[in-house]
C-alpha positions in Angstrom: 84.1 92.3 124.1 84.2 89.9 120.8 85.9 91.3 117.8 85.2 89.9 114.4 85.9 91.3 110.5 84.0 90.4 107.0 86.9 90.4 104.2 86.3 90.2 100.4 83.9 91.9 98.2 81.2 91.0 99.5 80.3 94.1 101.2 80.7 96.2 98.1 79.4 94.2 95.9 75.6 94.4 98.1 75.9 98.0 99.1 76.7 98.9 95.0 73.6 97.3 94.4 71.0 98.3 97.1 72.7 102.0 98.2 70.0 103.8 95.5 67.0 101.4 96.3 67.8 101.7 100.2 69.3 105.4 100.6 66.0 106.8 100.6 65.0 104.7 103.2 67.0 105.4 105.7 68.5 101.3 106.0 68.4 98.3 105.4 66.6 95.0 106.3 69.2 94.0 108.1 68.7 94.2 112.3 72.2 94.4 114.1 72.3 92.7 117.7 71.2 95.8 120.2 74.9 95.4 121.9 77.4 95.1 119.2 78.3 98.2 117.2 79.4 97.3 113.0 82.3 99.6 112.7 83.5 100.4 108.8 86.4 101.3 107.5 88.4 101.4 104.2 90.7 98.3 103.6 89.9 97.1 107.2 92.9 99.3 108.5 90.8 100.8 111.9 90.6 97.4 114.1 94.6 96.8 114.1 95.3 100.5 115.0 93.0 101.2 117.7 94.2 97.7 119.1 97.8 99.3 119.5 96.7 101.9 121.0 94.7 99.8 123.7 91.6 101.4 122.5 90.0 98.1 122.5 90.3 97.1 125.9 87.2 97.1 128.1 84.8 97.9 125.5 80.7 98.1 127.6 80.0 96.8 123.7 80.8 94.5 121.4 82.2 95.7 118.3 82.4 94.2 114.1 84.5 95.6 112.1 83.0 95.6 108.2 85.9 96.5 105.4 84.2 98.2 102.9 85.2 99.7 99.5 86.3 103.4 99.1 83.2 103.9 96.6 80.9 102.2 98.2 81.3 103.4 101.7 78.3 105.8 102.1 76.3 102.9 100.4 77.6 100.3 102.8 75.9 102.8 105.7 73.0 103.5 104.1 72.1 100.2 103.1 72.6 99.2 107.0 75.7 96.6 106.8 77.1 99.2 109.2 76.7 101.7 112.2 79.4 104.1 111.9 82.5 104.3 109.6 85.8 106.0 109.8 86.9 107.4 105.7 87.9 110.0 104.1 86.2 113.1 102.9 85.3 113.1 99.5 82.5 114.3 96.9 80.4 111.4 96.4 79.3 110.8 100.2 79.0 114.6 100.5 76.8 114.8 97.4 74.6 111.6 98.6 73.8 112.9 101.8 73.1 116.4 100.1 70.5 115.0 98.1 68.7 113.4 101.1 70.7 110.2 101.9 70.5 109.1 105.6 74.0 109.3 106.7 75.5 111.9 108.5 78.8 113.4 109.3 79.6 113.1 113.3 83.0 114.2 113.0 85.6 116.3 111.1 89.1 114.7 110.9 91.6 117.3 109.4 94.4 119.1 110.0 95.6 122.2 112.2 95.1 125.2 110.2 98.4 126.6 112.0 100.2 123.0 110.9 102.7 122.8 108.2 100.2 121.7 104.7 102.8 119.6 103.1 102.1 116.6 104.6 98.6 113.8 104.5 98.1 110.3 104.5 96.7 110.4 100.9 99.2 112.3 98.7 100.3 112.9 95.2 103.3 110.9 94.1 105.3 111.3 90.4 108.4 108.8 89.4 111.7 110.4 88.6 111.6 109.0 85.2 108.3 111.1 84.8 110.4 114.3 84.4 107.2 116.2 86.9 109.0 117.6 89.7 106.0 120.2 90.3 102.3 120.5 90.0 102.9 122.7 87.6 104.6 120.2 85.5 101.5 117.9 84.9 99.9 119.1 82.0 100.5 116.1 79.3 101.0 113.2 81.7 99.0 110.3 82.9 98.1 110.1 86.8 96.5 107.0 88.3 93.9 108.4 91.0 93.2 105.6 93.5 89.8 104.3 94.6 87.3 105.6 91.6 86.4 108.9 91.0 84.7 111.2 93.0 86.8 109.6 96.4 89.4 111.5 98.5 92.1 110.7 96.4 90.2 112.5 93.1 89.8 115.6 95.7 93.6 115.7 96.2 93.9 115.4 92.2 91.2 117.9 91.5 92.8 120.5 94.4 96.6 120.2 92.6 94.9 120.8 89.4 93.5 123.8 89.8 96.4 124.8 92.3 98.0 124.9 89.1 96.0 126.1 86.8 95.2 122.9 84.7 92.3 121.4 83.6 91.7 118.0 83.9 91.0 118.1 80.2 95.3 118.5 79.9 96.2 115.2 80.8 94.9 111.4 81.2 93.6 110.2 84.9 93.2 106.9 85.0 90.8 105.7 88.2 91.8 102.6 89.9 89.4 100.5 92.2 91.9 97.9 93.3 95.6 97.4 93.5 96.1 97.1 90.4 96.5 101.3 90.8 99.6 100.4 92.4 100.8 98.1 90.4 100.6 100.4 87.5 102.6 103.3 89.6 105.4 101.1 90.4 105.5 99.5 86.9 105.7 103.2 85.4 102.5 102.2 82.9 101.5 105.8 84.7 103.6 108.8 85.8 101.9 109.4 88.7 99.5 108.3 91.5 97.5 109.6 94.1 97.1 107.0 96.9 98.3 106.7 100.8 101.9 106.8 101.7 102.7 102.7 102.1 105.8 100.6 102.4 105.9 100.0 98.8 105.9 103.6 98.1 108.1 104.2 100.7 110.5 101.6 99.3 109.9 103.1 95.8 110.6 106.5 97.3 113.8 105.7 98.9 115.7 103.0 95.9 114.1 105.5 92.6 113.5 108.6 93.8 109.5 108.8 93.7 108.5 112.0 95.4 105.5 113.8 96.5 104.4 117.0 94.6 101.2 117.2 96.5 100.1 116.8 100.0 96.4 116.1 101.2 96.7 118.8 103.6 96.9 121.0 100.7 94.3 120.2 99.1 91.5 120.3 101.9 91.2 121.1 105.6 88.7 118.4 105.8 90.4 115.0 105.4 88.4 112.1 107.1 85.7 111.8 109.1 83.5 109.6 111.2 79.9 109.0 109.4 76.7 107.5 111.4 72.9 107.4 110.0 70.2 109.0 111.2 68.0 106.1 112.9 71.5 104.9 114.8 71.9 108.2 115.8 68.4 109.1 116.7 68.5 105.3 119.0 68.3 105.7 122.9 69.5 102.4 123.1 72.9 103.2 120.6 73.5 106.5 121.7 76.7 105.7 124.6 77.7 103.5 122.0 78.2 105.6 119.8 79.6 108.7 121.8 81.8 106.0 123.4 83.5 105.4 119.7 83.5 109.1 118.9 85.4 109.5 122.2 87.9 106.8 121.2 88.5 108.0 117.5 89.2 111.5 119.1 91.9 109.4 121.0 93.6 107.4 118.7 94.4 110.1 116.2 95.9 112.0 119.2 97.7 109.1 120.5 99.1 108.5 116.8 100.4 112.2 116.4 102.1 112.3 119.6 106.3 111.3 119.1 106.3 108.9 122.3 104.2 106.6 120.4 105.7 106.5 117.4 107.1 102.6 118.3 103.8 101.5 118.7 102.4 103.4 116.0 104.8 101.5 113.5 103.5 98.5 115.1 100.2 99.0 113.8 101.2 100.0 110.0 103.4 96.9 110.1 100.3 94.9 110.7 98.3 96.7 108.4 100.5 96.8 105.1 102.1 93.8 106.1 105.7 95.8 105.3 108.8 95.6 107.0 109.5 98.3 110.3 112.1 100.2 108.6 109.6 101.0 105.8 106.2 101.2 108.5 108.2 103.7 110.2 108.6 106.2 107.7 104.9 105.7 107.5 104.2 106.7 110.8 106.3 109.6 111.1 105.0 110.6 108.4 101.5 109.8 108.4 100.9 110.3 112.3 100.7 114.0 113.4 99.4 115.1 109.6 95.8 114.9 111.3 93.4 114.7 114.3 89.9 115.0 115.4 88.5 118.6 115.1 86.3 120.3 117.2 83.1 121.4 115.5 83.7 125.0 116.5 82.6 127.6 113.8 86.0 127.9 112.0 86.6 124.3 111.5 83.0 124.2 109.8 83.3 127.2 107.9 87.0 125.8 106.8 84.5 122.2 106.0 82.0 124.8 104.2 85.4 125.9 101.7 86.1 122.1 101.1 82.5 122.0 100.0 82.2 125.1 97.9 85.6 123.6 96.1 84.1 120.4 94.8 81.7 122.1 92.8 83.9 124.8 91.3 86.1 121.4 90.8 82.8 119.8 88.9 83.1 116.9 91.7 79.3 117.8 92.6 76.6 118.9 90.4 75.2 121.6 93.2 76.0 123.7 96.0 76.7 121.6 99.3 75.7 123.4 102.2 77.5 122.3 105.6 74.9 122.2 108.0 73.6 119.4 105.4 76.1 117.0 106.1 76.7 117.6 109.8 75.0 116.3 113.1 77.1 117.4 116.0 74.5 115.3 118.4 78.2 113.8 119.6 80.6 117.2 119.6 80.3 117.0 123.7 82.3 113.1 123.2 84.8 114.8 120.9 85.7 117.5 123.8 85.9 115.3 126.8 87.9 112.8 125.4 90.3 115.5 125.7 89.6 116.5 129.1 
């Protein structure tokens, strides 16, 4: 097994630019080694995590790991700089592959629809000196949404809006690419901000009484998922490897939810966020059990197909987004046994 990563802007910066020329044709120029899998994920986060867990040991494959921007993901895939990615849901991907991109859903990551909803990884946050203490209290304010518009943050925003009954038309959102979103938050330039729980937040949470008014479990069932593309998908050759990281996703957000591995769940946020323990644990605990791997049995798609149907009454697509579009369940058999 040989584990390497691409940092920088570089992979962004070529997917922004060849996604719409290369979409349509199902990849790139570029022809990955037949053994070695190019694994994507936003801010890099996946490789450190699934190392933790000892999901990296004795790999039959070799693997890259590609950080790509939240944006850009779907265009990182379907310009062929990856295989497979691990992001969140949001409307741009699902309105890409909707109008005939080649990348494909192979995975639902969401929550239990019997689990408590106020809790998510991504969340909506408001300072104390903002004077919101509810949804209902945003009408007027500024909120910083993280990652660009259209991206699972802007779903969480759009889902809290009309949980409350306000148009986006009733207060400023400013869209953040960078971490200069961040920086903004904790500098109050914004009231609020949608982003992932962090040590910074967690900090900011704890010393000035930042709280969430909004959980990502609220706003969709449907909060991640694991995206291939057809002609990897469709490849003999690929296919165990594939199935084999399907398998090992399914694991790692069940390893991460379960309390006896909370220690070395905080391990792998520490190395993530580069924060101290006290602060990576309160990440973990909260972070950890708020989702897992779902099944693709016909609730959890027809829950997927009410996530859909909300983006366009939220104007975050311009047309009806029909599940079945989106999905190939070629690996839904990987998903079950690593369960078995």
């Amino acid at each position: 097994m040989s584990l390497s990563r691409h940092r920088g802007a570089t992979v962004a910066a070529v997917a922004a630019a060849l996604a719409l020329t290369l979409a349509a044709c199902g990849g790139g120029d570029s022809e990955p080694d037949a053994d070695t899998l190019r694994i994507g994920s936003v801010g890099g986060w996946l490789e450190d995590h699934l190392e933790e867990a000892g999901l990296l040991e004795d790999l039959p494959y070799d693997v890259e790991f590609v950080d790509v921007a939240g944006a850009g993901a779907y265009g990182s895939l379907s310009a062929g700089q990856i295989d497979v990615g691990v992001w969140g849901f949001d409307a741009n991907g699902s309105q890409s592959i909707s109008e005939g991109s080649s990348s494909r859903i192979i995975a639902l990551i969401g929550s239990d629809p019997e689990a408590d909803p106020h809790r998510g990884v991504i969340n909506l946050y408001t300072s104390a000196e903002s004077g919101i203490s509810s949804i209902d209290d945003l009408a007027g304010t500024t909120i910083g949404v993280n990652w660009g518009e259209g991206t699972t943050a802007d779903v969480v925003m759009h889902a809290a809006l009309d949980e409350a009954g306000i148009s986006p038309d009733d207060l400023t959102l400013n869209y953040f690419s960078d971490a200069s979103g961040s920086t903004a938050f904790l500098s109050r330039q914004v009231d609020g901000f949608v982003t992932s729980l962090n040590g910074a937040l967690v900090e900011d949470i704890q010393e000035n009484g930042t709280q969430p008014i909004y959980y990502a479990n609220q706003a969709s069932s449907v909060a991640y998922v694991i995206a291939s593309r057809d002609d990897v998908i469709e490849d003999e050759s690929r296919f165990d490897m594939v199935s084999d990281f399907v398998s090992r996703i399914t694991e790692y957000y069940d390893w991460r939810g379960e309390e006896a591995n909370l220690d070395s769940f905080t391990q792998a946020v520490m190395a993530e966020q580069s924060t101290s323990e006290d602060y990576a644990t309160v990440v973990a605990e909260n972070i950890g059990p708020a989702v897992q791997v779902l099944e693709f049995s016909d609730e959890n798609v027809g829950r997927f197909q009410e996530d859909l149907d909300n983006l366009l009454d939220w104007g975050l697509v311009d047309a009806p987004v029909a599940a079945e579009d989106l999905i190939d369940d070629t690996f839904a058999d990987a998903i079950v046994a690593a369960r078995d």
